[in-house]
C-alpha positions as CSV (number, residue, x, y, z in Angstrom):
1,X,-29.9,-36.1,-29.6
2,X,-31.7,-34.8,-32.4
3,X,-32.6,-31.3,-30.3
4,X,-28.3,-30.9,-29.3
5,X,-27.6,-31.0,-33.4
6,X,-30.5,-28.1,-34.0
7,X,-29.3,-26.0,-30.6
8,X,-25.6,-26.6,-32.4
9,X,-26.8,-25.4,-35.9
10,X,-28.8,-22.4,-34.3
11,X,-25.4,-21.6,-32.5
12,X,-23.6,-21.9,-36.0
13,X,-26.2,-19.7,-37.9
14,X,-26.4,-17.1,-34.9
15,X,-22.5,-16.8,-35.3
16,X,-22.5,-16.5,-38.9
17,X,-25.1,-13.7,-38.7
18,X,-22.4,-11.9,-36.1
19,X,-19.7,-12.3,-38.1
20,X,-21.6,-11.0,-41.1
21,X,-22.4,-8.1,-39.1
22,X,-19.5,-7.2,-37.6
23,X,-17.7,-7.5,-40.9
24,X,-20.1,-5.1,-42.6
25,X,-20.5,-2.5,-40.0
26,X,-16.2,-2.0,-39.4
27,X,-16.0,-2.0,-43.6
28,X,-18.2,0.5,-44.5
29,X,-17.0,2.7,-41.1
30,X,-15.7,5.9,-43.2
31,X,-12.6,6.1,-43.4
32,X,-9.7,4.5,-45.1
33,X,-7.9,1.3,-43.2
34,X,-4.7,1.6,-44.7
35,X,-4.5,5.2,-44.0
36,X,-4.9,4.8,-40.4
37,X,-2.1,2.5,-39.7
38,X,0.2,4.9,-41.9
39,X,-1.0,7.9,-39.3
40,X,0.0,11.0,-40.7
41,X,2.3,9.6,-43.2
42,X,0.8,10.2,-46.6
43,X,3.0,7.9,-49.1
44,X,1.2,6.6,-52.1
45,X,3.4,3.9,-52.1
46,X,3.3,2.6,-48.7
47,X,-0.5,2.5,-49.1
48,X,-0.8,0.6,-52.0
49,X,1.6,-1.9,-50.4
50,X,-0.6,-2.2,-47.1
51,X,-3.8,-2.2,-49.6
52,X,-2.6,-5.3,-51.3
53,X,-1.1,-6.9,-48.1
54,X,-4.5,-6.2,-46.3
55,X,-6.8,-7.1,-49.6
56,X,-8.2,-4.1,-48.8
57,X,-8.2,-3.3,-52.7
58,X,-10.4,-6.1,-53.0
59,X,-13.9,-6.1,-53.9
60,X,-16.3,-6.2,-50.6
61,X,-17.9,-9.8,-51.5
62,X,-14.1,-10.9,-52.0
63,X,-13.0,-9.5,-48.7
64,X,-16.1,-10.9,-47.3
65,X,-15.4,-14.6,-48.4
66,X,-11.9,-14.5,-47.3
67,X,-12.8,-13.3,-43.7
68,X,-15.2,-16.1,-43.5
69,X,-12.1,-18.6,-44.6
70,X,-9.8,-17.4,-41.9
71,X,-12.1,-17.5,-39.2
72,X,-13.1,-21.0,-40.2
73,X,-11.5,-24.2,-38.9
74,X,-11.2,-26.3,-42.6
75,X,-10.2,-23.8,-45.4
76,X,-9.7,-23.5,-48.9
77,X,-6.0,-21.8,-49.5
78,X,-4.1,-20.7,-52.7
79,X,-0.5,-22.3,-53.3
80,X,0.1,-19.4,-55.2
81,X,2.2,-17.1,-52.9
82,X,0.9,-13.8,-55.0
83,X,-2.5,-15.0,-54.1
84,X,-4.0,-13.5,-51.1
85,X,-5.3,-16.7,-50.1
86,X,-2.3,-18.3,-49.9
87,X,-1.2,-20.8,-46.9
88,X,1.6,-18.3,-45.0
89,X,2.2,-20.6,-42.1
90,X,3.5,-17.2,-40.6
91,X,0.0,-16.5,-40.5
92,X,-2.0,-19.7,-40.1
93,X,-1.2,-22.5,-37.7
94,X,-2.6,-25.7,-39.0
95,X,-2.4,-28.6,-41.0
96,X,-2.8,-30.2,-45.0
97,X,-5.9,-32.2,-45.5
98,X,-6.2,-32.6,-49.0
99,X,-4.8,-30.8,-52.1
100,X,-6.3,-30.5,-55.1
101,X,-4.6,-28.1,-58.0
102,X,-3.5,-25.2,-56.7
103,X,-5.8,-25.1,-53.3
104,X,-5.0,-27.0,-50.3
105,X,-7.9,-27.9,-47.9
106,X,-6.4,-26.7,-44.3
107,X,-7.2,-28.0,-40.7
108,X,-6.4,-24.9,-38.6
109,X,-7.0,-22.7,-35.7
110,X,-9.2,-19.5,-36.9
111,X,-6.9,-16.7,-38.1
112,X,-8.0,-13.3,-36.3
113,X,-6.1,-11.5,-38.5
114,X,-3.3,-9.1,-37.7
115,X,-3.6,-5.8,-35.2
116,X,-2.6,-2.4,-37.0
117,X,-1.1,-1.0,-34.5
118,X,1.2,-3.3,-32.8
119,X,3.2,-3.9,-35.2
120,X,1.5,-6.8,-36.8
121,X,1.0,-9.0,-33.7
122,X,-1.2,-11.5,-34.3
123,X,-5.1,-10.8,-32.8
124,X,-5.3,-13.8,-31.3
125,X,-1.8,-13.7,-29.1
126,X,-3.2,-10.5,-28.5
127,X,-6.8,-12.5,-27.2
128,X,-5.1,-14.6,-25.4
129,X,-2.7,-12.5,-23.3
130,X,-5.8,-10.4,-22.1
131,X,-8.8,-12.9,-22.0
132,X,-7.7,-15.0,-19.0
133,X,-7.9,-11.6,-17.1
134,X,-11.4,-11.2,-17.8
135,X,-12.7,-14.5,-17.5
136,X,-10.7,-14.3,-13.9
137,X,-12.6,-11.0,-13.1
138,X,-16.3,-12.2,-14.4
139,X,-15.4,-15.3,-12.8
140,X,-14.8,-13.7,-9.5
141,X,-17.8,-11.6,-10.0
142,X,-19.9,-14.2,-10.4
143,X,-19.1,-16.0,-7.7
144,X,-19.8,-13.2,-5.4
145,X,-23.1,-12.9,-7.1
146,X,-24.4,-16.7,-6.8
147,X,-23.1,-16.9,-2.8
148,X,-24.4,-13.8,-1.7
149,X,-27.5,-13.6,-4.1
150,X,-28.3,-16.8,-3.5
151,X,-28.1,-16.7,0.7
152,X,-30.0,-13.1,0.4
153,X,-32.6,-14.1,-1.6
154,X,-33.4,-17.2,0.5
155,X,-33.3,-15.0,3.8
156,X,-35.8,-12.2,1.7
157,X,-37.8,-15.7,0.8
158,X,-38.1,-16.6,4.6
159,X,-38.9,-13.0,5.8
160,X,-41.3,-11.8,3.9
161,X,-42.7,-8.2,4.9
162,X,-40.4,-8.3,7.6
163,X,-37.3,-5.5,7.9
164,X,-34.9,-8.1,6.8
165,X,-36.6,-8.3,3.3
166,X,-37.5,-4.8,3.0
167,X,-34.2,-3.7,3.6
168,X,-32.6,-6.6,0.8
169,X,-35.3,-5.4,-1.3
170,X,-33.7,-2.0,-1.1
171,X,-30.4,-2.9,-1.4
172,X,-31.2,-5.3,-4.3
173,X,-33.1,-1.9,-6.0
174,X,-30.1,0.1,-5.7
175,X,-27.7,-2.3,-6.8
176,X,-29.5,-2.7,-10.2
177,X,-29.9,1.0,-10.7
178,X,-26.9,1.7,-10.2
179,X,-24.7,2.2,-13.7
180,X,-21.2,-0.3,-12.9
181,X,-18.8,3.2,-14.1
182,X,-20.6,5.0,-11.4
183,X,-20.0,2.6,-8.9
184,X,-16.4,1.8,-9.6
185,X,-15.4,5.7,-9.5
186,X,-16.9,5.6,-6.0
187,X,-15.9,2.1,-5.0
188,X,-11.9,3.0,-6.5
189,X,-12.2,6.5,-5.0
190,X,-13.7,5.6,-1.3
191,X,-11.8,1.9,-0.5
192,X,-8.7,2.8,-3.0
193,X,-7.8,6.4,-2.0
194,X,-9.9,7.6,1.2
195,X,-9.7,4.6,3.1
196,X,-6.1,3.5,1.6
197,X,-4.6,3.5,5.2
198,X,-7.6,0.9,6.6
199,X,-8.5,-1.4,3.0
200,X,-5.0,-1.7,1.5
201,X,-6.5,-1.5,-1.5
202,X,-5.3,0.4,-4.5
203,X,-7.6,2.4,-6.8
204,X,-5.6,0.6,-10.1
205,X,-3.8,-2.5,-10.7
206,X,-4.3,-5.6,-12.4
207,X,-3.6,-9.6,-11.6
208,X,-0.1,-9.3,-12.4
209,X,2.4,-6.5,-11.0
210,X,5.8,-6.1,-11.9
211,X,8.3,-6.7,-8.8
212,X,10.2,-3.9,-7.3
213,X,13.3,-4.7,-9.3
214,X,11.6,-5.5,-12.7
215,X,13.1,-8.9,-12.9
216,X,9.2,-10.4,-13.2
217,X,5.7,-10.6,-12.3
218,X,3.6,-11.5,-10.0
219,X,0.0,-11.9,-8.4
220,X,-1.6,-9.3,-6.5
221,X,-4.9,-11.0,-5.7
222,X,-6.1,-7.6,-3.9
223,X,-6.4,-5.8,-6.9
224,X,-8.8,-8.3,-8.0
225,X,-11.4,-7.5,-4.8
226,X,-13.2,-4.0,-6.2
227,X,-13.2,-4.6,-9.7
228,X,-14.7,-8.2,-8.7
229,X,-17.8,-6.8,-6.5
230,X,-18.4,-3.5,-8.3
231,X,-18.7,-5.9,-11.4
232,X,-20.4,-8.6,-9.1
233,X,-23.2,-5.7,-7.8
234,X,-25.9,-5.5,-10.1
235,X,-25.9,-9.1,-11.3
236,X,-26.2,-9.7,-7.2
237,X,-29.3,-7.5,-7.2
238,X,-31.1,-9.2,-10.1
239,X,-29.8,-13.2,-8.5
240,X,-31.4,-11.7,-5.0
241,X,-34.8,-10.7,-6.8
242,X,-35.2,-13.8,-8.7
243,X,-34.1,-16.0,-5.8
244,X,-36.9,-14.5,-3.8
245,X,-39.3,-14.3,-6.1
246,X,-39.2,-17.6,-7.2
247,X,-38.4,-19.5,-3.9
248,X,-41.7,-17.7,-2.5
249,X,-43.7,-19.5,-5.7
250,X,-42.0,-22.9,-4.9
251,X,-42.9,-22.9,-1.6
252,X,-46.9,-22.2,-2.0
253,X,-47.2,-25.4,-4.2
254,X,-49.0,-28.7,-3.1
255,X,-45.8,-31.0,-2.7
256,X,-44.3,-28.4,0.0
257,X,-47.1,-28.1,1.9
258,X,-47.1,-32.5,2.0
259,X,-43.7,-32.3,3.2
260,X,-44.3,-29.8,5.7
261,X,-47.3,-32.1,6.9
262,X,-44.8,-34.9,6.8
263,X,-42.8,-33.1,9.6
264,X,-39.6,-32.1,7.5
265,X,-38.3,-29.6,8.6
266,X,-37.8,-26.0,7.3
267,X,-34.2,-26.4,6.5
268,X,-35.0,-29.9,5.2
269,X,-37.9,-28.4,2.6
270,X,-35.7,-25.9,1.5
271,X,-32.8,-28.4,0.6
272,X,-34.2,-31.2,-0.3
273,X,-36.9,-29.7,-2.2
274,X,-37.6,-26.1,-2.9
275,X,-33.9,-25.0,-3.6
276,X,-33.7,-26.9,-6.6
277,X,-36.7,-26.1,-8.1
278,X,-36.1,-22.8,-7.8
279,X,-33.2,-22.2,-9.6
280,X,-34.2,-22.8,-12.8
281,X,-34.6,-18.8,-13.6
282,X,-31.8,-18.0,-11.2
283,X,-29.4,-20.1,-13.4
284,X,-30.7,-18.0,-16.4
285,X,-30.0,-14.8,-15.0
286,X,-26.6,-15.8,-14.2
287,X,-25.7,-17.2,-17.5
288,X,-26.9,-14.1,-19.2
289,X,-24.9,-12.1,-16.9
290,X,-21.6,-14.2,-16.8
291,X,-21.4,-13.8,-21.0
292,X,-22.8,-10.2,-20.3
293,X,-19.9,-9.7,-18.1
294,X,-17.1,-10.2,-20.4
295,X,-18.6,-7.6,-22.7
296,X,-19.8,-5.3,-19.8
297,X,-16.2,-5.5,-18.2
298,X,-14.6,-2.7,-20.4
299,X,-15.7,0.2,-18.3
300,X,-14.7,-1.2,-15.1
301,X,-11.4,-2.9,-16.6
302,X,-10.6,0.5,-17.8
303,X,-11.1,2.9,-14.3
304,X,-9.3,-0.1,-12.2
305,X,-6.5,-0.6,-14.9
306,X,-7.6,-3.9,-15.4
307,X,-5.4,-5.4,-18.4
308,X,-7.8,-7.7,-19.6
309,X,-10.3,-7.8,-22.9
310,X,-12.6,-4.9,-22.2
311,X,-9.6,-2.5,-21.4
312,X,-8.0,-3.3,-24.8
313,X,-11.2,-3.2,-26.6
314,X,-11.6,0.3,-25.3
315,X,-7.9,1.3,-26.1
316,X,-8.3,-0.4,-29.6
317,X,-11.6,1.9,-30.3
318,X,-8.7,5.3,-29.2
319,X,-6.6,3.5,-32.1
320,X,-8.6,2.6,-34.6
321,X,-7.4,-1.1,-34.1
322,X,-10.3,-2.6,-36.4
323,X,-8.8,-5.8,-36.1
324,X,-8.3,-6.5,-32.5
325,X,-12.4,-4.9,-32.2
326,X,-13.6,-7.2,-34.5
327,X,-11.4,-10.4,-33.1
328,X,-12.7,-9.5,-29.6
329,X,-16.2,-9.4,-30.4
330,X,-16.1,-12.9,-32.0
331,X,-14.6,-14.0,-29.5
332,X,-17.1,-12.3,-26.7
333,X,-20.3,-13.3,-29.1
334,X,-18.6,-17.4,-29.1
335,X,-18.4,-17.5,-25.7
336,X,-22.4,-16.4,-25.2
337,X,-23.3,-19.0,-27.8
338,X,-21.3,-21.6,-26.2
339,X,-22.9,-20.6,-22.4
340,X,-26.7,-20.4,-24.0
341,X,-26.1,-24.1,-25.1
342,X,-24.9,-24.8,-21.7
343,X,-27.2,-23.7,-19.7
344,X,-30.0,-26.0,-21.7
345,X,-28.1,-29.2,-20.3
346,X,-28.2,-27.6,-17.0
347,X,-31.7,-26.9,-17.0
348,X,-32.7,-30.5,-17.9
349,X,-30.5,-31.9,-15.0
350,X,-32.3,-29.2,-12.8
351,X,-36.0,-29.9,-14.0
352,X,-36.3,-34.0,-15.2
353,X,-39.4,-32.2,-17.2
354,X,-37.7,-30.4,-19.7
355,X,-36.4,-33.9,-20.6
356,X,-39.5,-35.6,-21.5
């Protein structure tokens, strides 16, 4: 119990140390906040006004403290509504703890913010209408990766030096070598556009398409297939390796070669004993890669016109949407945390060891 509340206060620590950074790095960025969202609009006015309603007249260390208070789930909140502190339930979503003068401790859901380009929609609607998309595609992805890695890795395990591992091992080298923007140009030009008439597939589209009269939307599961295995490819490569690699080192130890003497067969080993055992770094890899992916998804959300995270991050970075960059980071670096932790309550189920 005692190890879950230090892996928890690591995760917090680690977050804290992102937050810090990401904070620091998109305010001292040259250039001036309030002037972007005014474009080419150059009132004095009007800048002062989004200064204020931004804080962005405020000192750093101010700024600073009052990110960390919207991000966090209890804060400290002004009832003074000149104060930029001060509880707009326009902008925060929760609850009165306690009150004490002129703050009121709030329960609430962390406040993102406020994009500054689409016309002040909040950053977390904004999370929320894109994420499930990517989570869908890494999802997807991942999927391909652990039933085809897995199977091709056992069958590269079993045929060593044989042409069925050599030519897995070259396919497994290519996959990882290849960069995932290279692969879905050729992937989208070759199955969307040259073989259009055969595939059915179309170079862009996302989840949801609009209907032929514009009344609604609806899922096109088929646009989901190339972005899924061109994302899917090199995490594939890296499961296949490891799977191999580490199936081949199960199977030399002392307690396989007992079972083998015990008759069991080769299908039986591998089942009962071997598999298990070696998916200890396999489960690694793909925990890495699933976090990974979510982050690693903008290039190939943005060539299959994807609408999910990655593509808005990308057309947030054309726009100078600080905001929405810095929300979807968070977000992006929480979800990591949350899948390290994770994966350490799956390894001790997999290896009764790790839990002495």
């Amino acid at each position: 119990m005692i190890s879950y509340f230090y892996k928890l206060g690591y995760a917090l620590l680690t977050l804290l140390g992102v937050i810090t950074v990401i904070f620091l790095l998109f305010t001292i960025l040259p250039g001036d906040p309030a002037q972007m969202m005014m474009g080419q609009n150059e009132n004095q006015e009007q800048l002062d006004i989004i200064n204020k309603k931004y804080g962005f007249d405020l000192p750093l260390a101010t700024q600073y403290r009052y990110y960390l208070n919207d991000l966090s789930p209890i804060s400290f909140h002004s009832t003074q509504k000149d104060d930029f502190s001060y509880f707009d339930t326009k902008k925060y979503v929760g609850t009165s703890l306690l009150n004490i003068g002129n703050v009121h401790m709030i329960l609430k859901y962390p406040y993102l913010r406020e994009s500054f380009q689409k016309n002040g929609k909040k950053v977390s609607q904004v999370i929320k209408e894109t994420l499930p998309n990517t989570v869908v595609l890494a999802v997807s992805a991942i999927f391909i990766a652990i039933l085809l890695g897995i199977t091709m890795g056992i069958i590269s395990a079993l045929t060593k030096d044989q042409w069925p591992d050599r030519l897995l091992q070259l396919v497994s080298t290519i996959g990882m070598s290849v960069p995932s923007f290279f692969s879905a140009i050729i992937f989208a030009w070759l199955f969307g556009y040259v073989l259009h008439e055969y595939t059915n597939l179309n170079m862009t589209g996302s989840l949801y398409e609009v209907d032929d009269f514009g009344e609604g939307t609806y899922i096109q599961w088929k646009n989901l297939l190339l972005p899924a295995i061109v994302l899917g490819v090199r995490p594939l490569a890296v499961v296949t390796q490891l799977m191999r690699n580490s199936l081949l080192e199960v199977m030399s130890q002392d307690y396989i070669r007992t079972a083998k003497a015990k008759g069991l067969s080769l299908f039986q080993i591998i089942r009962r004993h071997a598999l298990k055992n070696a998916l200890n770094p396999v489960v690694t890899a793909i925990s890495g890669w699933f976090a990974s992916m979510l982050a690693g998804a903008v290039f190939v959300e943005y060539i299959f016109g994807w609408n999910g995270l990655g593509k808005e991050i990308v057309d947030a970075l054309n726009t100078s949407d600080l905001p929405i960059i810095m929300g979807s980071v968070i977000v992006i670096s929480s979800v990591f945390i949350l899948i390290n932790i994770f994966v350490d309550v799956i390894y001790k189920w997999l290896d009764p060891r790790i839990r002495a």
